[in-house]
N, C-alpha and C positions, 0 to 999 in steps of 0.2 A: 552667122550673119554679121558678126563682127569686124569693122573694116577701119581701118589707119586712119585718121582722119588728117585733112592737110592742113598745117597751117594757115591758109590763108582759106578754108572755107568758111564763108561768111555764115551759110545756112547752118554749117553743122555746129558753129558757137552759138548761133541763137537758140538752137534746140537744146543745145549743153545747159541755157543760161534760164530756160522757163523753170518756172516754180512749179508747172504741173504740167501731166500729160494733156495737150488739147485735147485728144481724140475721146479721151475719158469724160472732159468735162463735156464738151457735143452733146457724146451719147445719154450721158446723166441730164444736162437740161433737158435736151425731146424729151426724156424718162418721165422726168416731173413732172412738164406741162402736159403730156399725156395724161399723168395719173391723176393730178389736179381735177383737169376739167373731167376726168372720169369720176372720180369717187363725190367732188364737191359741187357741182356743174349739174350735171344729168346722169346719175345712177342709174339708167335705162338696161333693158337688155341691148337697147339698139346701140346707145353709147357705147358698151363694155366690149358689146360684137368687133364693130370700129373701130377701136382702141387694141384689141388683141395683138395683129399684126403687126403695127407700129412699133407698140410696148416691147413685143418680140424682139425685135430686129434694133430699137435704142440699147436696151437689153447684152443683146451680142454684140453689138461695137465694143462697149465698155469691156466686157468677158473676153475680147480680143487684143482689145489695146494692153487687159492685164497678163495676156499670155504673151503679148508681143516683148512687154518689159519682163517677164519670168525666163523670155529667152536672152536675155542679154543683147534684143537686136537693139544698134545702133542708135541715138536718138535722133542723127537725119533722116533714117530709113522709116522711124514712127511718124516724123513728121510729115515724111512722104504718103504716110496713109492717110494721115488726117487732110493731107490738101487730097485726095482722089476723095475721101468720105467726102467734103466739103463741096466738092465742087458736084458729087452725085446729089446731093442735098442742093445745089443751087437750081442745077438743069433738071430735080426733078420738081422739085418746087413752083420754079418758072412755067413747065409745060404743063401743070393742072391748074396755076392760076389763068392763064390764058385758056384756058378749056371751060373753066368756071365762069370767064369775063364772058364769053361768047353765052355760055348758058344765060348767064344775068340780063343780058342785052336780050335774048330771046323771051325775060318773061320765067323762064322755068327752072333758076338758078335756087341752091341750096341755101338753108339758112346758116347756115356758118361754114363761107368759103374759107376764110382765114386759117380754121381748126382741119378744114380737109387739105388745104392746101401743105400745113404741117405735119399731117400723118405721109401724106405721099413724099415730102423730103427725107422723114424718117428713113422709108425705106431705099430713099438713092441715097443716105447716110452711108444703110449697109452692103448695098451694090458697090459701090462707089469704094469705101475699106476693104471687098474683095478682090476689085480692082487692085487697090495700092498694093494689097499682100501679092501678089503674081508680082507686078512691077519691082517689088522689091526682093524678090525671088528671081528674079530674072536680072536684076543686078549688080545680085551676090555672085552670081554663078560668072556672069563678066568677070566682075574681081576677080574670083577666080581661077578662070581660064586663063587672066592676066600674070596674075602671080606666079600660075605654074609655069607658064611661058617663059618669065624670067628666071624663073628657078632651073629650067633647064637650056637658057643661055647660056645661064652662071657656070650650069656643070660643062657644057662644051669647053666655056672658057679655060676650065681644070683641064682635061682632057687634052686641050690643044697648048697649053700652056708650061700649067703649073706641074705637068707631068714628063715635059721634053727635059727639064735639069736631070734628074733620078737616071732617066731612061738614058741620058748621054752619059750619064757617068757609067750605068750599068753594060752599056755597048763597050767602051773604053775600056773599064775592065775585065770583059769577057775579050777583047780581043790580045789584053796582055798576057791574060792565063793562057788563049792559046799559043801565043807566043813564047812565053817563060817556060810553062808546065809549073808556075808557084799559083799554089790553091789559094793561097792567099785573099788571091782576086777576086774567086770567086765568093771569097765572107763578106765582100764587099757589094757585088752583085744580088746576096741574099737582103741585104741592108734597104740596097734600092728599091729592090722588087718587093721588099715589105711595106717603105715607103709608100710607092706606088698602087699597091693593097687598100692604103691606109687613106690616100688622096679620095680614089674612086667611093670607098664605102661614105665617106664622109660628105663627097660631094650628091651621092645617089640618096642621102637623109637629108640634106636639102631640096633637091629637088623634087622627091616626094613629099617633103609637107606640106599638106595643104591647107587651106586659113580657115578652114572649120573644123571642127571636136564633132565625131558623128557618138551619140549615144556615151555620155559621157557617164562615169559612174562615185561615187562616196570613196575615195580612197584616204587612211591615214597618212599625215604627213609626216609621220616617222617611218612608217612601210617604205613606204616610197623612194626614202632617202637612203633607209637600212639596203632594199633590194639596190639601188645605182650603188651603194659601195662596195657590194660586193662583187658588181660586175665588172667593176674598175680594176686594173693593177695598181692599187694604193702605196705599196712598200711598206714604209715603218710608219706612215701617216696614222692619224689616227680621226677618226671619228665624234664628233660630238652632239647629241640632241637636245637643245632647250626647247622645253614646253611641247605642245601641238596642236593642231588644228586637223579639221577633213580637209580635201580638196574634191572638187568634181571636176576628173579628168578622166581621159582617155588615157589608161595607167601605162601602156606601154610606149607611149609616146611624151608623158611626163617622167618619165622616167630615163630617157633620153636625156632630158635637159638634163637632170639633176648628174646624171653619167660626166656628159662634157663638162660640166661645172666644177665636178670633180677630179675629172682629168687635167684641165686648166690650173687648178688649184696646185695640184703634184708635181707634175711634169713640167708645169712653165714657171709659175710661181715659188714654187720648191719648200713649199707648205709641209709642216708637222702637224697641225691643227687644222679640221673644216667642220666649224659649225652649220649646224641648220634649225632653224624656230621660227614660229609667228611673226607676223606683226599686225596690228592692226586690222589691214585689209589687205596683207597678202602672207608672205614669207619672205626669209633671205638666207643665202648661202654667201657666208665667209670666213677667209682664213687667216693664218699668220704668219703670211712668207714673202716676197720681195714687193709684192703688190704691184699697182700698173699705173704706167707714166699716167699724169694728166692729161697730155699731148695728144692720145689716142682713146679715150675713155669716151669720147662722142661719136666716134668712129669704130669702136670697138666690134659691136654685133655686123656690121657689115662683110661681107664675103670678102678672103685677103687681108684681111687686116688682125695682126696678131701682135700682142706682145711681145715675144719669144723671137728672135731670128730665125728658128729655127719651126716654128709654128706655119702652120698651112693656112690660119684663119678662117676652116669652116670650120670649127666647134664650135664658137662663139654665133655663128652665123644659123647654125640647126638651134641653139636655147632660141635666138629671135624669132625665129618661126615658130616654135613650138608654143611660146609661150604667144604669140601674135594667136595663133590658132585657139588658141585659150581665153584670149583676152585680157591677157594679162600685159603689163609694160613693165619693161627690162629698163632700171638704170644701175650706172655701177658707181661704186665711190670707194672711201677707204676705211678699213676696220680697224677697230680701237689698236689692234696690235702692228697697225701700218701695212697691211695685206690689202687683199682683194674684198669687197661685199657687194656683191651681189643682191639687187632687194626686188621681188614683184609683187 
C-alpha cells in the first residue's frame, strides 16, 4: 500500500505532520464516553445491552487503524479512512437525531437522545472506515496498474531503442563474416547478442516489479547480501559485512537489489571493497572505487541514466523499484573512501 508521495501534496504533509493517528483517537473517545456513562451513569442491564454494539464497533476502528499502521499503509491513505469513518459518524448521527427530533415533537421521544444519538454515530464510525479500507484498496491498485503501465512503456522504449545500436552493429558484422569468411566477426556478433540478452532481462525486472511486497518474510541482512554475492561475477572484489539487522522482505526480489548494487559497484565503479551494515533505520551498500559524479546522483535510479558510458541504466532503475515496493527510499552519496554509498 505504500505509495511515492508528491511533493506538492498538501494532504499527504499534513498527515506526515500529525502527532497522532486521528482514526485511533475517534474510535478511543466514542470508547470512553460509551464506557463512562456505562459503568458510572446507569449500570443497568438495559445500559450495558445498548452500550454492547457501540463499544464493539469503537472497539474495532481503533484495532484497524492499529493494523492499518502495522501495514505500513501510507499516512494519506489512513487519513483517508478517518474522513470516510467521520463522515459515517456524521450522516449517521444526523439521521437518528432527526428521527429522535420527530419522536420528541410527537410526545414519545427517549430520555437521553444525545447518548443514542452517539451510539448510532459509533457505528457509522465503523461503516464508514470500511468504507475508506475498499476505497483505499482500490487506489492502491490504480497506483498500481499505473506503475506497471509505465514500467512497461519504459521496456518498449528498450526494445525499440536501446537495442537497435547492438543489433546494428550485430547485422554489420554478420554481413562482413559473410563477406571475408574472418570469424572474427562473428566474436563480435556474440558480444552484441549477449548485450542484447542483458538489455531485455534487465528491462523485463523492471517492468515486472510491482509496488507491493506480497507476504513478506524475516530475512538476515547478512544472508541476503552473502546470497547477491554470490550471484554476481565479482572478480577479485571482495566482500565486507559490518554488523546486522533482519529485514522483512520478499527475499527473492531483495536480493535483486542487493545483485545490481553490486554489480554497479564492480563493473562501473571498479571497486575492490563493497561493504554492507545497518544503520539506524535502514541499511547501506558502499564501496571504494571511482564513485559517481554529482551531476547525475539525482537522476541516477531513473531508467537510462548511468554512470558508466557504457552502462544501459536499468540496474540502478530495478534497486528503485524494488526498494519503492519495500518502502524503502534510495539516496546515493559518497563513501569515506571516495566510492559509491548507497543508504535505504
Amino acid at each position: 500500500m505504500n505509495a511515492a508521495v508528491d511533493e506538492d501534496d498538501w494532504v499527504a504533509a499534513v498527515a506526515e505532520r500529525l502527532p497522532f493517528s486521528p482514526l485511533s483517537a475517534l474510535g478511543l473517545f466514542l470508547a470512553m464516553i460509551i464506557s463512562v456513562r456505562t459503568v458510572v451513569e446507569q449500570t443497568t442491564s438495559q445500559a450495558i445491552l445498548e452500550s454492547v454494539g457501540p463499544l464493539v464497533a469503537a472497539t474495532a476502528v481503533v484495532v484497524a487503524d492499529r493494523y492499518l499502521v502495522s501495514r505500513d499503509v501510507a499516512p494519506r491513505d489512513r487519513l483517508t479512512v478517518f474522513a470516510w469513518g467521520l463522515s459515517g459518524f456524521l450522516a449517521a448521527a444526523l439521521v437518528t437525531a432527526l428521527h429522535l427530533l420527530v419522536l420528541s415533537m410527537e410526545g414519545v421521544g427517549p430520555r437521553n437522545p444525545l447518548y443514542l444519538t452517539l451510539l448510532s454515530g459509533t457505528i457509522g464510525v465503523a461503516a464508514g472506515s470500511v468504507a475508506g479500507w475498499y476505497e483505499i484498496r482500490q487506489r492502491a491498485a490504480v497506483r498500481e496498474a499505473r506503475r506497471q503501465r509505465e514500467r512497461l512503456d519504459q521496456f518498449a522504449s528498450v526494445v525499440s531503442h536501446d537495442l537497435r545500436n547492438p543489433l546494428s552493429v550485430a547485422d554489420g558484422r554478420l554481413q562482413e563474416a559473410f563477406r571475408t569468411g574472418d570469424a572474427e566477426h562473428l566474436h563480435v556478433v556474440d558480444e552484441c547478442l549477449d548485450r542484447m540478452d542483458e538489455l531485455i532481462d534487465d528491462s523485463l525486472s523492471v517492468a515486472r516489479s510491482g509496488s507491493e511486497v506480497i507476504d513478506p518474510e524475516p530475512v538476515p541482512l547478512v544472508d541476503l547480501a552473502a546470497s547477491a554475492w554470490d550471484a554476481v561475477d565479482t572478480g577479485d572484489a571482495t566482500l565486507e559485512l559490518e554488523g546486522d539487522r533482519t529485514l522483512r522482505v520478499e527475499e527473492s526480489r531483495a536480493q535483486s537489489l542487493f545483485e545490481n548494487c553490486f554489480r554497479n559497484a564492480v563493473e562501473h565503479g571498479e571497486a575492490d571493497t563493497v561493504r554492507v551494515g545497518p544503520l539506524r533505520t535502514g541499511f547501506y551498500v558502499e564501496d571504494d572505487g571511482t564513485g559517481i559524479p554529482e551531476d547525475v546522483r539525482d537522476s541516477l535510479f531513473q531508467q537510462g541514466v548511468s554512470s558508466s558510458q557504457d552502462g544501459s541504466g536499468l540496474g540502478l532503475a530495478i534497486v528503485q523499484a524494488v526498494a519503492e515496493a519495500h518502502g524503502w527510499e534510495p539516496t546515493v552519496t559518497e563513501s569515506d573512501e571516495g566510492g559509491a554509498r548507497f543508504e535505504f
